[in-house]
C-alpha positions in Angstrom: 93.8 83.7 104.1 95.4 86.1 101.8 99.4 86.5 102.0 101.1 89.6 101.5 105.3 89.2 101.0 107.9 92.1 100.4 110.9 92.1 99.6 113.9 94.1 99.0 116.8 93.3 96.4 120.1 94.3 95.1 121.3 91.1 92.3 118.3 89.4 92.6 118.7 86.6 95.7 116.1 88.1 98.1 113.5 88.3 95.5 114.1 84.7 94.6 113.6 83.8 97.8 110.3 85.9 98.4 108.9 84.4 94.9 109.6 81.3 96.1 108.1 81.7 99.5 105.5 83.1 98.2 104.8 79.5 95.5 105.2 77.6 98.6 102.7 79.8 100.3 100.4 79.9 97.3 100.0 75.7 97.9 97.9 76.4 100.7 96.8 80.1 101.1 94.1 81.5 99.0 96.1 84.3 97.5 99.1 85.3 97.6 101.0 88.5 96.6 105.1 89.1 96.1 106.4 92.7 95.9 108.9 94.9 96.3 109.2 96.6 99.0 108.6 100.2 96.6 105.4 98.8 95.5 103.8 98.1 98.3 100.2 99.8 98.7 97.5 100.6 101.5 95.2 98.5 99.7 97.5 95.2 99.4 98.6 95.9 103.0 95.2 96.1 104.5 93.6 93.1 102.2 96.5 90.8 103.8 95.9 88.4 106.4 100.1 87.6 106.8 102.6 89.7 106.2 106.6 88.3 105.2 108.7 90.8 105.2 112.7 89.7 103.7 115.8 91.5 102.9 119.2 90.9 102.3 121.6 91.6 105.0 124.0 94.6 104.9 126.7 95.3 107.6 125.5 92.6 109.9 121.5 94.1 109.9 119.7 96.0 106.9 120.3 97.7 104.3 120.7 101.9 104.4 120.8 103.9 101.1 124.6 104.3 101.5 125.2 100.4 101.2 122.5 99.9 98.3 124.0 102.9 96.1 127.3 101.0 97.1 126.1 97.8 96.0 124.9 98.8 92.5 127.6 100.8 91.8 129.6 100.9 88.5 132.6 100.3 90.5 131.1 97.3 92.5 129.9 95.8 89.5 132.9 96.1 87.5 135.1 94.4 90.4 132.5 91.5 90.6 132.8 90.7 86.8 136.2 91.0 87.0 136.7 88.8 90.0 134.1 86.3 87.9 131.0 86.6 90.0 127.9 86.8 87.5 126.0 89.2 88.8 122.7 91.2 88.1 121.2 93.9 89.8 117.4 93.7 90.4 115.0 95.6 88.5 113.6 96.9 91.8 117.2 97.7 93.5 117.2 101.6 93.3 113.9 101.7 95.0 113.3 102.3 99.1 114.6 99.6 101.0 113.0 98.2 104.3 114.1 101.0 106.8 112.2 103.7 105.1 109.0 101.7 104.4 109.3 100.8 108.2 110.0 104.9 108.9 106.5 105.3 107.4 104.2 102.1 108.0 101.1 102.6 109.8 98.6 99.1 109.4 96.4 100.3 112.3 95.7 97.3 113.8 97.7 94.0 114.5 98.6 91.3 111.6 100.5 88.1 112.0 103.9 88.2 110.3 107.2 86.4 109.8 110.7 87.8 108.8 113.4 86.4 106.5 116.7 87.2 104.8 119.6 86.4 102.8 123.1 86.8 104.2 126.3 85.0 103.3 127.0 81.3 104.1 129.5 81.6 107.3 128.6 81.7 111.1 125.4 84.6 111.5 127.8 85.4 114.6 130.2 87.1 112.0 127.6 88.1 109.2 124.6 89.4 111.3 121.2 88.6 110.1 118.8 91.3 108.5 116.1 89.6 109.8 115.9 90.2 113.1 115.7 94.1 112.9 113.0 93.1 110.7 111.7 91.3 113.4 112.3 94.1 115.5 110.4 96.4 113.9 107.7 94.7 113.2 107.3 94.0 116.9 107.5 97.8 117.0 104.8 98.2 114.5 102.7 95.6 116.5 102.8 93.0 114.3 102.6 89.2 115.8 105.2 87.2 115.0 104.4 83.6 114.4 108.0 82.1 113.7 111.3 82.2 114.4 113.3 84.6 111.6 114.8 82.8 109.1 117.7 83.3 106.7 119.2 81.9 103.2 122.5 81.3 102.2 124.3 83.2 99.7 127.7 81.4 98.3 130.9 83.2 97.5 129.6 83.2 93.7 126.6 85.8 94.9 124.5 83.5 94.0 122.0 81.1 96.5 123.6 78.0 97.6 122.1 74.4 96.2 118.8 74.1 97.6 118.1 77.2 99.3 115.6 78.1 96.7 113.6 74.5 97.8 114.1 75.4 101.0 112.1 78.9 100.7 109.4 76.8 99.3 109.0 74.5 102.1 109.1 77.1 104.7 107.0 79.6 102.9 104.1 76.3 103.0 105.3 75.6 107.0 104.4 79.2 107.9 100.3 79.0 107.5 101.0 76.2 110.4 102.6 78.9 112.8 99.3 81.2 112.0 97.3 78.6 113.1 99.8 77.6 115.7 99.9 81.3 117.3 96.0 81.9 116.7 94.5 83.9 119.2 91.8 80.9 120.0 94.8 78.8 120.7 93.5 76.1 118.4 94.5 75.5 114.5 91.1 75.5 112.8 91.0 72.8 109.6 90.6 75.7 106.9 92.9 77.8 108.2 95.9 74.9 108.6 94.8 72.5 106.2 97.1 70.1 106.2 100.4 72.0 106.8 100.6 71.3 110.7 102.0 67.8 109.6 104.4 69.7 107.4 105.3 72.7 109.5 109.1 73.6 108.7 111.1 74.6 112.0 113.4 77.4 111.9 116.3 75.0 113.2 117.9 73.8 110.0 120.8 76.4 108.5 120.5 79.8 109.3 121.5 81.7 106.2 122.1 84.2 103.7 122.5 87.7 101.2 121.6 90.2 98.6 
């Protein structure tokens, strides 16, 4: 099974968490490729078995161009140095984000997938999670999903909290379980699950997280 995972990223969170998704991933699929949402192409889409689609969340939901050119501004930046935050803006953060690569996606025939994001660490009541108009859309697109959306934490330092990066990993391996889980035949076949059924990682834990 090859997995295909984009991303979008404003200081670098979201792409950590895709990267390590995708190490976690690459433990039990047989390839496995992380990009950015700008670099995705027909022939990586088409060649993918899985698709994980992450973002950071934005005004309770995803991003628009008016809140990434806000994010990467020299005003924004300035204030976070100067409030001490240590940020860095993502090579790939004045690229398309999600919405317009959704405006424009056209697979052509149905592909499992899974959604993710990173949003601040307080109640997803009061920050909204990105990943569920991810989900959305995807459902649009006709995409199956095989597992619950699933956030990371972000601290007040812009930066992941303690062990969401291990986290990513362990879900990232879980999520070849939900393809065999959600298979159309009903049963997980051995060289499609291998041994990731025993080690499938439920979307229960702490729902999380930004940029």
């Amino acid at each position: 099974m090859r997995v295909l995972v984009v991303y979008e990223s404003m200081y670098g969170n979201t792409h950590a968490v895709a990267a390590r998704i995708g190490e976690g991933l690459g433990a039990v699929a047989d390839g496995v490729d992380v990009v950015a949402v700008g670099e995705v192409t027909d022939a990586l889409l088409h060649a993918a078995d899985l698709l994980v689609v992450g973002a950071p969340t934005h005004h309770h939901g995803l991003s628009t161009h008016r809140s990434r050119d806000k994010a990467i501004a020299e005003e924004t930046l300035a204030h976070e140095a100067e409030v001490g935050h240590d940020v860095e803006v993502d090579p790939d953060a004045e690229g398309p984000g999600l919405r317009e690569w959704f405006d424009g996606l056209d697979l052509g025939h149905p592909l499992p997938a899974a959604a993710f994001d990173t949003r601040p660490d307080a109640l997803p009541l009061l920050t909204g999670r990105a990943s569920r108009g991810i989900r959305r859309r995807l459902q649009h697109h006709g995409f199956r999903m095989i597992a619950e959306p699933e956030s990371f934490v972000v601290g007040d330092d812009l930066h992941l909290v303690d062990g969401e990066a291990e986290r990513a990993v362990d879900w990232g391996r879980g999520l070849l379980g939900h393809v065999a889980q959600h298979s159309p035949k009903g049963r997980p076949s051995e060289d499609t699950a291998h041994d990731v059924l025993g080690g499938v990682i439920e979307s229960g834990g702490r729902f999380a997280s930004p940029t």
